[in-house]
PASEBA-1860 file (N, C-alpha, C; in nm, 3 decimals):
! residues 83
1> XXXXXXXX> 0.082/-0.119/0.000/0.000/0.000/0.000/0.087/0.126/0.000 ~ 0.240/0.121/0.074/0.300/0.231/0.036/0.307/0.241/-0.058 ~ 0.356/0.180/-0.157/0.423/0.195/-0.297/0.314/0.274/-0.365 ~ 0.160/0.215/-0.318/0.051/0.264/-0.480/0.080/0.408/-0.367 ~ 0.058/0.457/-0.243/0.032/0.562/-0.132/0.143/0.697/-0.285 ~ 0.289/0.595/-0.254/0.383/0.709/-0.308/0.382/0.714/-0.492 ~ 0.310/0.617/-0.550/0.284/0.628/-0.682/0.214/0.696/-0.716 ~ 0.072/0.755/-0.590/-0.034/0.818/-0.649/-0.018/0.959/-0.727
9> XXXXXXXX> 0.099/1.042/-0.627/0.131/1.164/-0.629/0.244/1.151/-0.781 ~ 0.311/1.043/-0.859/0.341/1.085/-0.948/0.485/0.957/-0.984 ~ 0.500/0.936/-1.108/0.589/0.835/-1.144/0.688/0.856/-1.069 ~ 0.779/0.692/-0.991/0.921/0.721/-0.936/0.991/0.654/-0.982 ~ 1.155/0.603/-0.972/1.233/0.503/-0.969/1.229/0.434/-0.841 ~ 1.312/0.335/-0.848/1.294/0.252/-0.688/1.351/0.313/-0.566 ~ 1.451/0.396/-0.609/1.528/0.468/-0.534/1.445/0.622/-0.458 ~ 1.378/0.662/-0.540/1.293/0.768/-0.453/1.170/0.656/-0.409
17> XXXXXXXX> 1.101/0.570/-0.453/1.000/0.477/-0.359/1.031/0.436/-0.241 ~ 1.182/0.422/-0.246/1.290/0.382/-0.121/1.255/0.495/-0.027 ~ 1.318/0.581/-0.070/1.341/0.695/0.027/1.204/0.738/0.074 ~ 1.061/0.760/0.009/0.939/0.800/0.063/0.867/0.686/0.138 ~ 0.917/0.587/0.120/0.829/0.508/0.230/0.886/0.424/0.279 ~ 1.079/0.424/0.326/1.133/0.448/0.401/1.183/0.294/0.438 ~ 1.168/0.234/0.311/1.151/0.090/0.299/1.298/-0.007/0.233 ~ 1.342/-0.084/0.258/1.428/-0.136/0.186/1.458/-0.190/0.042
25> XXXXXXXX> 1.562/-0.147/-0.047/1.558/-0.143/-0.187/1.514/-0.335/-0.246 ~ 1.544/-0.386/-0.164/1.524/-0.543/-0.187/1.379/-0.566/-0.197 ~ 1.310/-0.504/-0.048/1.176/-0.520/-0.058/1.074/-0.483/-0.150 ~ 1.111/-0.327/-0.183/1.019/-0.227/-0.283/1.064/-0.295/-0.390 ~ 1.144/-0.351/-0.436/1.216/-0.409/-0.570/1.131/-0.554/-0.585 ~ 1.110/-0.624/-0.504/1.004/-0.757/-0.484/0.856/-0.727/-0.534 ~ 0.869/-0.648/-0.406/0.690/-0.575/-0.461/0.702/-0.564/-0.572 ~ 0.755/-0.445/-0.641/0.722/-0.371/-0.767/0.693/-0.466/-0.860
33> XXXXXXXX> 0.780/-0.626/-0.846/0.756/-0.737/-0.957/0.566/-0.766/-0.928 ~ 0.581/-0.774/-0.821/0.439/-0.887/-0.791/0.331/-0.774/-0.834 ~ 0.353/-0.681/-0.807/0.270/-0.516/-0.859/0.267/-0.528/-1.025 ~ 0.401/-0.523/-1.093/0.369/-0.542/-1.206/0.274/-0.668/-1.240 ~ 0.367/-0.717/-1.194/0.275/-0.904/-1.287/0.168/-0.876/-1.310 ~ 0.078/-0.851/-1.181/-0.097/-0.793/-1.142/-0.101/-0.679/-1.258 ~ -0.048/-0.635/-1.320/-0.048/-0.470/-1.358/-0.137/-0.370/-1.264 ~ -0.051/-0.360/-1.164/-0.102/-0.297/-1.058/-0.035/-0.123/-1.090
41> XXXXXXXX> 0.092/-0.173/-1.167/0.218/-0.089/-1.169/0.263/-0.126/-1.343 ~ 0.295/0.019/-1.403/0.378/0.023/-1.530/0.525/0.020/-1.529 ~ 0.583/-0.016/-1.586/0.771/0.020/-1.592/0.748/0.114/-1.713 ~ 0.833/0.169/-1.702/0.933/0.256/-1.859/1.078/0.263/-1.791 ~ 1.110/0.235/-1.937/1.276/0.243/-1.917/1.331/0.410/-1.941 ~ 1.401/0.460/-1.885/1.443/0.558/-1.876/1.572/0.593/-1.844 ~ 1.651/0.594/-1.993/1.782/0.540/-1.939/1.835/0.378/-1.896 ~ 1.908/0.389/-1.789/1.936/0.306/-1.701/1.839/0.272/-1.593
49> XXXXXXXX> 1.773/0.353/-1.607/1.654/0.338/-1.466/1.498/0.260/-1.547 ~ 1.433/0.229/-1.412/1.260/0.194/-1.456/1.196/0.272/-1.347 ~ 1.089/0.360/-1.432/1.045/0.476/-1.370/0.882/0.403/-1.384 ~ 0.811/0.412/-1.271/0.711/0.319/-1.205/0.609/0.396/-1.164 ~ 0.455/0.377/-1.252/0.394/0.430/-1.209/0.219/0.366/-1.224 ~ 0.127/0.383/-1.171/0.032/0.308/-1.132/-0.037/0.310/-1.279 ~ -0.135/0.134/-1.259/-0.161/0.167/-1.395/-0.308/0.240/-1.398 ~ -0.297/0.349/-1.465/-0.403/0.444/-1.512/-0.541/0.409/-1.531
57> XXXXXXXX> -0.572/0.320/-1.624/-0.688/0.222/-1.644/-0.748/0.132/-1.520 ~ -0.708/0.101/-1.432/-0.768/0.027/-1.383/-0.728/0.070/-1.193 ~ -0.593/0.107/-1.185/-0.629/0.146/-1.055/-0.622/0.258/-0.988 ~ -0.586/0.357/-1.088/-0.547/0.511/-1.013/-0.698/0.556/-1.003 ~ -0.828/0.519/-1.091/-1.002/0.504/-1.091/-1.014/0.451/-0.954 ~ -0.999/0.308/-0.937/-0.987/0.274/-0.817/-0.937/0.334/-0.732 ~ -0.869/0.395/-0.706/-0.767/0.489/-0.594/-0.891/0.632/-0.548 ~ -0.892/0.635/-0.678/-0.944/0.792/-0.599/-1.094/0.717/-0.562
65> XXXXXXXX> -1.153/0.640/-0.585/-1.271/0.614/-0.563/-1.298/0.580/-0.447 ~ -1.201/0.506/-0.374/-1.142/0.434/-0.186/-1.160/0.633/-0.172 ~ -1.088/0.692/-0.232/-1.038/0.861/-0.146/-1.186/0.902/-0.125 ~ -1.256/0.914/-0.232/-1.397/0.937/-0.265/-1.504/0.883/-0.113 ~ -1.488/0.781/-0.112/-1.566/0.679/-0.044/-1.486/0.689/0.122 ~ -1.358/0.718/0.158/-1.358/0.788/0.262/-1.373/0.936/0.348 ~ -1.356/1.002/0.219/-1.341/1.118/0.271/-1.512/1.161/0.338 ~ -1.614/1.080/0.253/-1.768/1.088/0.230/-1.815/1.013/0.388
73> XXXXXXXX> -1.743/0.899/0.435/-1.829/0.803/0.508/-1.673/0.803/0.642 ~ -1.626/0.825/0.620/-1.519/0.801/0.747/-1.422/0.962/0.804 ~ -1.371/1.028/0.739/-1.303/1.157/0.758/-1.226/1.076/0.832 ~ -1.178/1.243/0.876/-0.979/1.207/0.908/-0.930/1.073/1.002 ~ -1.082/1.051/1.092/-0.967/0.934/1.116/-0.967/0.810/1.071 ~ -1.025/0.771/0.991/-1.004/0.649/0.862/-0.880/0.720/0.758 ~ -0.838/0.828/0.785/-0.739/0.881/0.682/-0.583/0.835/0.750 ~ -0.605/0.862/0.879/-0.491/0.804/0.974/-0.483/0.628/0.941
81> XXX> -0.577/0.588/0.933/-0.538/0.457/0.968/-0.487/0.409/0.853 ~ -0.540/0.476/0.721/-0.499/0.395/0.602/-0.341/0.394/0.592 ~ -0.249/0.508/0.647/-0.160/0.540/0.618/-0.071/0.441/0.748
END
């Protein structure tokens, strides 16, 4: 849930996913596979790097729709907990 949390706000490499959710490069690097497979998550190559970002079609809709559906029925403190 970090990863889609720090994808929402905008494409990263693994190395800033690292640093915003404070997580180890092995781990976020695991995820990101099992994220892709699902196409949960896009790659582009960029350079030397893969710059990672949610896939558009199917869950960033989904994303805001959870935001939608809390902000409506739970407020801030269902906002705490998600995080």
């Amino acid at each position: 849930m970090k990863i889609v949390e720090a994808l929402m706000e905008r494409p990263l490499n693994v190395s800033k996913i690292c640093k915003q959710t404070g997580e180890e490069q092995s781990k976020i690097s695991h995820n990101l596979k099992i994220l892709k497979d699902c196409h949960v998550v896009d790659a582009k190559i960029k350079g030397k790097q893969r710059i990672y970002s949610l896939n558009k079609d199917t869950i960033v809709p989904l994303m805001k729709l959870v935001e939608q559906h809390v902000s409506r029925y739970c407020g801030a403190r269902c906002m705490r907990s998600l995080k």
